[in-house]
C-alpha positions in Angstrom: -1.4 125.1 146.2 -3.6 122.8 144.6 -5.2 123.5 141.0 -8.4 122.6 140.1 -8.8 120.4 137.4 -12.0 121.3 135.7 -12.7 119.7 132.6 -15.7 118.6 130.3 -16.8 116.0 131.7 -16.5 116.7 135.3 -18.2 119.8 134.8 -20.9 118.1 132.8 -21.6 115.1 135.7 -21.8 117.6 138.4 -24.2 120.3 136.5 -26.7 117.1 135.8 -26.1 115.6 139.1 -26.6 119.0 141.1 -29.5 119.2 138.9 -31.4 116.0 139.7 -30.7 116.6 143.1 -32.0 119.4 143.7 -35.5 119.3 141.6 -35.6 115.4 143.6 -36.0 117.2 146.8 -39.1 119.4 145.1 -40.3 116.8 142.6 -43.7 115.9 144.7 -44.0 119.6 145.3 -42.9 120.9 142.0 -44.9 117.9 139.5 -47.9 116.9 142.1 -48.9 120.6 143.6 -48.1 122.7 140.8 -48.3 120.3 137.7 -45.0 121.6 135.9 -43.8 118.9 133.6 -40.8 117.7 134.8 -39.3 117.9 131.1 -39.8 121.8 130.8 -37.9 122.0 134.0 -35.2 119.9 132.2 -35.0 122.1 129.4 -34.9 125.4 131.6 -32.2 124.2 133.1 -30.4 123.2 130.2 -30.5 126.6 128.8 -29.6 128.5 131.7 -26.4 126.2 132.2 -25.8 126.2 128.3 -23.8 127.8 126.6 -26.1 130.8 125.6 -25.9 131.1 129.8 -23.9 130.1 132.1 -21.3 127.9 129.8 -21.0 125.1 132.2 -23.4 122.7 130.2 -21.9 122.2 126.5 -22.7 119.0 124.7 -21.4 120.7 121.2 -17.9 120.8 123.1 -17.6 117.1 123.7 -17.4 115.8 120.4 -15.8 116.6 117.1 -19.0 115.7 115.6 -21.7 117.1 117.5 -23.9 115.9 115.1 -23.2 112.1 115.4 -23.2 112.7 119.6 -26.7 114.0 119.0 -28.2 111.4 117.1 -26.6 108.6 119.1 -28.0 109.6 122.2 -31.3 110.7 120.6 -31.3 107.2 119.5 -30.9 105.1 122.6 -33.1 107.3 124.1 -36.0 106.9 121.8 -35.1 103.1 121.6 -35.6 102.6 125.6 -38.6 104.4 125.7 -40.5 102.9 123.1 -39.5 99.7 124.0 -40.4 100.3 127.7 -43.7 102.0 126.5 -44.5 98.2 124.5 -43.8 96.7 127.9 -46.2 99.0 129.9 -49.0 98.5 127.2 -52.0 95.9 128.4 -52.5 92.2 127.6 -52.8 91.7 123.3 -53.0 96.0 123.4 -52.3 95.9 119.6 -54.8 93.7 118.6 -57.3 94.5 120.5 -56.8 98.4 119.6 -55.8 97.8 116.1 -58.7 100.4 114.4 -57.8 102.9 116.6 -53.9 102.4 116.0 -54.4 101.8 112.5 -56.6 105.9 112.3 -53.9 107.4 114.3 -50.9 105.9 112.3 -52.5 106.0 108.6 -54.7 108.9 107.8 -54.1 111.1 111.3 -50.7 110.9 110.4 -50.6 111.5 106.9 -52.6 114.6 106.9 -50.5 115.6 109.7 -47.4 115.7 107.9 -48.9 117.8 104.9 -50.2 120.3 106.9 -47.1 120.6 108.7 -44.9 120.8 105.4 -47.6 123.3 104.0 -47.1 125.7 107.0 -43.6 125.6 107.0 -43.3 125.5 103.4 -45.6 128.8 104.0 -43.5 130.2 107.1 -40.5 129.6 105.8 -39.0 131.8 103.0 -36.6 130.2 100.1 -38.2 126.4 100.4 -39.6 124.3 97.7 -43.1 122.2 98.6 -40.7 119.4 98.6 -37.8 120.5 101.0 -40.6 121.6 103.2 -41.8 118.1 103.1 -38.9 117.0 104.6 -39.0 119.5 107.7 -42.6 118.1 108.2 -41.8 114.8 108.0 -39.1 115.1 110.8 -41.6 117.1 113.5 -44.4 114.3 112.7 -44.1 111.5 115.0 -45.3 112.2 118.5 -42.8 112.2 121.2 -42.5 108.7 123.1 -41.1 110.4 126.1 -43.0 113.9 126.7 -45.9 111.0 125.9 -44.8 109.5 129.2 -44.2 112.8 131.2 -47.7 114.0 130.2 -49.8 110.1 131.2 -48.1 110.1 134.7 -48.3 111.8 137.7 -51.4 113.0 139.8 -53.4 114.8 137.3 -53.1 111.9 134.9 -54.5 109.4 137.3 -57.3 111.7 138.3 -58.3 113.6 135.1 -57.7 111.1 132.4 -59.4 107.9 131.5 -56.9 104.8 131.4 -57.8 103.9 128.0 -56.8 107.3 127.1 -53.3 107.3 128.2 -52.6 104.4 126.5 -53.4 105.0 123.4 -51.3 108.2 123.3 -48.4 106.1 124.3 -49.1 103.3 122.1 -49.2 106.1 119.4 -45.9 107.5 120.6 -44.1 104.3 120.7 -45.0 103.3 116.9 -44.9 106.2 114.8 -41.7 107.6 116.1 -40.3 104.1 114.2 -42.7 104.5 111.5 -41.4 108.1 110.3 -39.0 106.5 108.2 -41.3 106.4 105.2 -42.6 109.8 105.5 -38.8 111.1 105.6 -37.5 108.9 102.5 -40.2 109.8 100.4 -38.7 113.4 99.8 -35.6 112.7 100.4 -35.6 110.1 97.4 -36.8 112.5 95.4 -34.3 115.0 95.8 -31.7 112.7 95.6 -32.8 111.6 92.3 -30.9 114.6 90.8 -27.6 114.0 92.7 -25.4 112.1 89.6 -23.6 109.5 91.8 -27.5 108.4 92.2 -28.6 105.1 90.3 -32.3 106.1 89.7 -32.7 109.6 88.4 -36.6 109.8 87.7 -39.6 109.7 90.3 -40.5 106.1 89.2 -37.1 104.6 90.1 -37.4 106.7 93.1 -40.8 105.4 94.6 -39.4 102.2 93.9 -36.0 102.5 95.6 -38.1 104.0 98.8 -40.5 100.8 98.6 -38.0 98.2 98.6 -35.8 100.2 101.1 -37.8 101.4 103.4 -41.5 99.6 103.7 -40.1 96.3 103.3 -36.4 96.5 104.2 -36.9 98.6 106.8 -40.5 98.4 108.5 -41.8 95.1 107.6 -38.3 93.5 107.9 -37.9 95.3 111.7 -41.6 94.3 112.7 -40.7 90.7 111.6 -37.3 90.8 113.8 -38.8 92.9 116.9 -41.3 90.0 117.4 -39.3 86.9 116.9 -36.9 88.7 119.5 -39.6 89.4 121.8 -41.4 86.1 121.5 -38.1 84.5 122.1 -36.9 86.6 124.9 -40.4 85.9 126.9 -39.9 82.4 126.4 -36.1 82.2 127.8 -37.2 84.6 130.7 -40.0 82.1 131.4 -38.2 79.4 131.6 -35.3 81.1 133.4 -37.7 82.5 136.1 -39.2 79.0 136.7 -36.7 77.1 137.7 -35.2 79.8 140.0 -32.3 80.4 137.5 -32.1 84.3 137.6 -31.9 86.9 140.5 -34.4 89.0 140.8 -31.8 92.2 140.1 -31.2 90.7 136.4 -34.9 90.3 136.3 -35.5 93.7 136.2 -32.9 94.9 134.3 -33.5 92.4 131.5 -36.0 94.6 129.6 -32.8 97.4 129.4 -30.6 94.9 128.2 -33.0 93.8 125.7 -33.2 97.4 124.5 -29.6 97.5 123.5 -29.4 94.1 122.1 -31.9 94.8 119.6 -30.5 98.2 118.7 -27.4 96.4 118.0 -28.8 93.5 115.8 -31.1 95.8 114.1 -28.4 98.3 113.9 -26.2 96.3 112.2 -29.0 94.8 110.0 -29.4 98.6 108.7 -33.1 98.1 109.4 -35.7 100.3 111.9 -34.3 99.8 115.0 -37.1 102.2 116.9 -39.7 100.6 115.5 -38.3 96.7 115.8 -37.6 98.5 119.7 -41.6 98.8 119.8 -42.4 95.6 118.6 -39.8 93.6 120.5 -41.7 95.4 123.5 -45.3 94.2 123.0 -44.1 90.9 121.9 -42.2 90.7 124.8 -44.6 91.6 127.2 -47.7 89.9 124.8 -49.1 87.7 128.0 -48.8 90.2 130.2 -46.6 88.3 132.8 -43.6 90.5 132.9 -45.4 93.8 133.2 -47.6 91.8 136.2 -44.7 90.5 137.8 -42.6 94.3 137.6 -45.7 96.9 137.8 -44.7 96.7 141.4 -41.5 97.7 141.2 -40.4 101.2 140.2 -37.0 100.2 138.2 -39.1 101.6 135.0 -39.8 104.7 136.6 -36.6 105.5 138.0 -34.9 104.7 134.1 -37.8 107.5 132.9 -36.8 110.4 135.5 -33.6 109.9 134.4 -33.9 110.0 130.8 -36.3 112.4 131.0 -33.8 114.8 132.5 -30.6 113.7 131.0 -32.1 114.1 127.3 -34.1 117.1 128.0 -31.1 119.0 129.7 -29.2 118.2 126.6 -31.8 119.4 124.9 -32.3 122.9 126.4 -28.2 123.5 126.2 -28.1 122.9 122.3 -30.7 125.2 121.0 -29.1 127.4 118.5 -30.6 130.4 119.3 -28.1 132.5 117.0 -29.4 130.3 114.0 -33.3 131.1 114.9 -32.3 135.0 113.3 -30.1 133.5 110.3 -30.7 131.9 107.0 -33.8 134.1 106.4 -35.1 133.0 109.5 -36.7 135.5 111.5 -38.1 135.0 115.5 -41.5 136.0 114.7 -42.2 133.7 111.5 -40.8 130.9 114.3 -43.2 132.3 116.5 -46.2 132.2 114.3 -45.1 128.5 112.8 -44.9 127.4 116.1 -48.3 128.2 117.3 -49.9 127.2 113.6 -48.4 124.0 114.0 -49.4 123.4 117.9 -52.9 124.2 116.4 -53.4 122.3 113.1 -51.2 119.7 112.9 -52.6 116.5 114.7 -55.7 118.1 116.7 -58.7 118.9 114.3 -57.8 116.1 112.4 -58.6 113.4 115.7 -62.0 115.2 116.2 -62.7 115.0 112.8 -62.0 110.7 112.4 -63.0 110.5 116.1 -65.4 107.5 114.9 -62.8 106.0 113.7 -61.4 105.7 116.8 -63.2 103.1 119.3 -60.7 103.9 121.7 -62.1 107.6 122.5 -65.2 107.7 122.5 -66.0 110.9 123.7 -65.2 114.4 122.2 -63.2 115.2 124.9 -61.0 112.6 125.1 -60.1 113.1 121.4 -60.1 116.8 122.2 -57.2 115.5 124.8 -55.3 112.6 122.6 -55.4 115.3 119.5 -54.2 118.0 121.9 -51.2 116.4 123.5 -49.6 114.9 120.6 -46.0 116.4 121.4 -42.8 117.0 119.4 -39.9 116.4 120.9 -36.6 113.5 120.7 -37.9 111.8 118.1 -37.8 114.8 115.9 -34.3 115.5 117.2 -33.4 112.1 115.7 -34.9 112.5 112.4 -33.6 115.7 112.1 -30.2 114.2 112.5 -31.1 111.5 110.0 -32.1 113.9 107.1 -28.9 115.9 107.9 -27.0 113.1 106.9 -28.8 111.8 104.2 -28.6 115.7 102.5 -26.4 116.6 99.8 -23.4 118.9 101.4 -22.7 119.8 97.4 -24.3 123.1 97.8 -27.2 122.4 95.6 -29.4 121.8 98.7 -27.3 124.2 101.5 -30.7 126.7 102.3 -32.4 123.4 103.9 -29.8 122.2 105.2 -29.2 125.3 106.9 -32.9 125.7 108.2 -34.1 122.3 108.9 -32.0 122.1 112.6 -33.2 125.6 113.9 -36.6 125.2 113.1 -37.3 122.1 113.8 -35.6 122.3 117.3 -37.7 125.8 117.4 -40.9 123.4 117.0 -39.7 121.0 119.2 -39.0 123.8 122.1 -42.5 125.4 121.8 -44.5 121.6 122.4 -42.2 121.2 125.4 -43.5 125.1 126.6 -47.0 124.7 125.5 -47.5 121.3 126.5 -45.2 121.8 129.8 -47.4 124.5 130.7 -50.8 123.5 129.9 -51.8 121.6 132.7 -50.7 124.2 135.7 -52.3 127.0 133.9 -55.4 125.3 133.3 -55.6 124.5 136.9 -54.7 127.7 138.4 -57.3 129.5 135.4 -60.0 126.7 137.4 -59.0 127.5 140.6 -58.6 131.0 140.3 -62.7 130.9 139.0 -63.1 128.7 142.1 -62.1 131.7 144.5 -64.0 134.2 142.5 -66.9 132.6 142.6 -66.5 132.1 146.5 -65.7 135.8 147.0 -68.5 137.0 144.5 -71.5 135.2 146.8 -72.8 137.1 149.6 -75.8 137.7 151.5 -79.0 138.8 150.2 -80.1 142.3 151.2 -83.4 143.3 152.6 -84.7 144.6 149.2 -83.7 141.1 147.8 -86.3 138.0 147.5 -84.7 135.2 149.6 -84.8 132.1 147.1 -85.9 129.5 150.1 -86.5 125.8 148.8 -89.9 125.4 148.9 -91.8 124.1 152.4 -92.2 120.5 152.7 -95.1 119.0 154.1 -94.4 117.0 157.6 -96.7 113.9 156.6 -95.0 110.8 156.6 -93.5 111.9 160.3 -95.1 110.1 163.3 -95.0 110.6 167.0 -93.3 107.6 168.7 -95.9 107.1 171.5 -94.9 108.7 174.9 -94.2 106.4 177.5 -95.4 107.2 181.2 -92.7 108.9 183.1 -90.7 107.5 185.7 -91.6 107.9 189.2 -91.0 111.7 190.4 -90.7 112.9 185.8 -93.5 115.3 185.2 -95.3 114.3 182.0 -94.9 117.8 180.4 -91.2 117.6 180.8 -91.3 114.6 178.3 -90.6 115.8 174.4 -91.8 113.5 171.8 -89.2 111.7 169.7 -89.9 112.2 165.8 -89.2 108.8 163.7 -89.1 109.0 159.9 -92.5 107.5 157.9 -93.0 105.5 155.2 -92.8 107.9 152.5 -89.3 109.5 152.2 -87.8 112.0 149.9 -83.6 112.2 149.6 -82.6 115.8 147.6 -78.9 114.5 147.0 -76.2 116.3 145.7 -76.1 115.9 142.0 -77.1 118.4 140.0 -76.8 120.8 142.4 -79.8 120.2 144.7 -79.2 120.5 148.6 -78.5 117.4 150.4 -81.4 116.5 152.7 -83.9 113.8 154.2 -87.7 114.9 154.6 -90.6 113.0 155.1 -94.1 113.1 152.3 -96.9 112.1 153.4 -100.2 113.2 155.4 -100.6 115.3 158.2 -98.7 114.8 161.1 -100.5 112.2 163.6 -101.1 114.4 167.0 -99.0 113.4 169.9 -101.5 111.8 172.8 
């Protein structure tokens, strides 16, 4: 008899194989008829094939440290996508949108990550304003890839402005590298008490984060991520010109160029996600390469993919026990969730919308402030702080709330931003048919509202030839031409759609 030899792995390929399968035989159906993000899906499926479900989807089973698994994968993720989202950005996009940028990344997201840390720190019992500070920090990038999910697709192209989608994913692609300040600056500060620490007040502290982090690891990345990129364009160039590379390892160079830089920068110890962003635009600065590939879907197909893989991964590790531990309770979750959805990033966009050239119009800031999701980049930072935390003791209550609520934050922007659009367009389409079904008739006792008579001047009579041999004349009708003096009642703005003649009095047919 032959035994089955199920293990880990096997188990793990064939649950997110089966899986892309089956949604790829529905995905125009499922993403182009009903609107339902792809990555909700992802994460629905994840859960019910997780551990809390079915147990045939484990990712905490395949390592001995689930948390290093985690943020290596959340890591090359993030790195391909912002680096794919650089590519996919216009001709010069950062100079030529540098206000708007500058708005979004500077005071948007400042005041974003205060509000966040004063809700939580709010929400959340047994957390100094400074613990709290680091939760926010972690959920206040916007997520390169549910960025992605939500600019593609039918709706996108047909409800949102171009220059609209691209500044949420130019947003997406930089600040998930530029969270590293905003995560240090609290972190620093607690770590200022630990005694194997060589600063030990807030001066020495600032000062260890500024030479650390802004230079050492932002300015130091942005400097790296466009000498590689400038460099990489110029070699492709070349390479393409005198018909030295195939056209398969023309596509695939942008991939390969993801993972180079992660391991330079990597090894460097500098911002590798960010430097991943740069490298991006600098590569793609003339706009050649994105010209020469828009054609080609070898972008899209490495999206679908990550889009599932991480978001499956994603839906299989939430801890739900943890959401009812630690003082944690489901309906303070709950509550933080929707507070957060609400006031982190959107009433701040409306407010410095004239700071932003890029949307000029209420609504699309209403939109960009809207969809500013949470999702793998605050898995990675959320990894990050974990590390960089004391295991002493002295800091064990945030340690042991950060992960559940955060990845509690991160699963309500994939539900509320997963289900936004369907339910917005059945809510219009269900007003569509009861507005249909409402009209009727009017009765007898009811005025008739008629458009008012039109005068028939401006029609003449063409004259009547004589009739043909054995044609009585009265059998002959007149044929009515158009005059001078028209009138169209279009369309817009509701009026009927007509042509009628102004004029005089009709000319009487001889």
């Amino acid at each position: 008899m032959v035994a089955l030899d199920i293990t880990k792995t096997s188990l793990a390929l064939a649950v997110s194989g089966g899986y892309v399968i089956v949604i790829g035989l529905v995905s125009f159906f499922l993403k182009e008829k009903l609107f339902i993000a792809e990555t909700l899906l992802s994460t629905l499926a994840g859960i019910i094939f997780g551990p809390i479900s079915l147990g045939w989807f484990n990712p905490n089973s395949w390592s001995a440290d689930p948390s290093y698994l985690t943020l290596q994968v959340a890591r090359i993720i993030i790195a391909i996508q912002v680096l794919f989202t650089g590519i996919s950005l216009p001709k010069a996009y950062l100079r030529k949108n540098w206000i708007s940028l500058t708005t979004l990344l500077g005071p948007i997201m400042t005041t974003a990550w205060f509000i966040t840390s004063l809700l939580v720190w709010a929400m959340i019992p047994g957390l100094t304003f400074l613990e709290a500070l680091v939760i926010g920090a972690c959920v206040t990038p916007t997520d390169p890839v549910l960025a992605n999910a939500i600019c593609k697709g039918r709706f996108a192209e047909m409800h949102v402005p171009v220059h609209v989608r691209e500044i949420i994913v130019a947003e997406a692609g930089a600040n998930d590298g530029l969270g590293y300040p905003f995560l240090y600056i609290p972190l620093y500060l607690i770590l200022i008490h630990e005694r194997s620490h060589p600063w030990h007040t807030v001066g020495g502290a600032v000062l260890e984060w500024f030479y650390n982090i802004v230079l050492y690891e932002i300015v130091l990345s942005c400097i790296i991520g466009a000498i590689i990129g400038y460099v990489a364009r110029k070699v492709l160039r070349f390479s393409e010109e005198r018909h030295l590379i195939d056209h398969e390892s023309f596509l695939a160079f942008g991939i390969a160029l993801t993972f180079f830089t992660l391991g330079v920068v990597g090894i460097l110890g500098s911002d590798d996600i960010l430097c991943c962003f740069v490298v991006g635009n600098s590569f793609t600065w003339d706009d050649w390469f994105r010209v020469e590939t828009e054609d080609h879907a070898f972008q899209d197909v490495i999206d679908q993919l990550l889009n599932s893989a991480i978001f499956l991964y994603i839906g299989a590790i939430l801890p739900w026990a943890q959401f009812s531990e630690f003082n944690l309770t489901p309906w303070r979750l709950v509550v933080l969730g929707i507070l957060v959805m609400i006031c982190r990033r959107l009433p701040w966009v409306l407010a410095l919308s004239h700071f932003i050239p890029t949307l000029p119009t209420w609504r699309e800031s209403l939109f960009a402030g809207f969809f500013g999701p949470i999702g793998v980049g605050a898995l990675f930072y959320t990894q990050v702080a974990l590390e960089e935390l004391p295991d002493d003791g002295t800091r064990q209550h945030l340690r042991n709330v950060l992960y559940p609520v955060n990845l509690f934050l991160i699963f309500t922007s994939i539900v509320v931003h997963g289900i936004t659009i369907p339910v917005g367009k059945g809510f219009q389409r269900a007003r569509t048919i009861t507005r249909n079904t409402g009209s009727r008739a009017p009765s007898t006792n009811e005025v008739s509202r008629l458009p008012p008579p039109v005068p028939l001047g401006g029609i003449r009579s063409q004259p009547v030839t004589p009739p043909r041999s054995g044609t009585p004349m009265s059998t002959r009708t007149p044929t009515m031409t158009p005059g001078p003096s028209m009138v169209r009642f279009g369309t817009l703005d509701g009026r009927a759609s007509s042509e009628v003649g102004r004029g005089d009095e009709p000319e009487s047919a001889h």
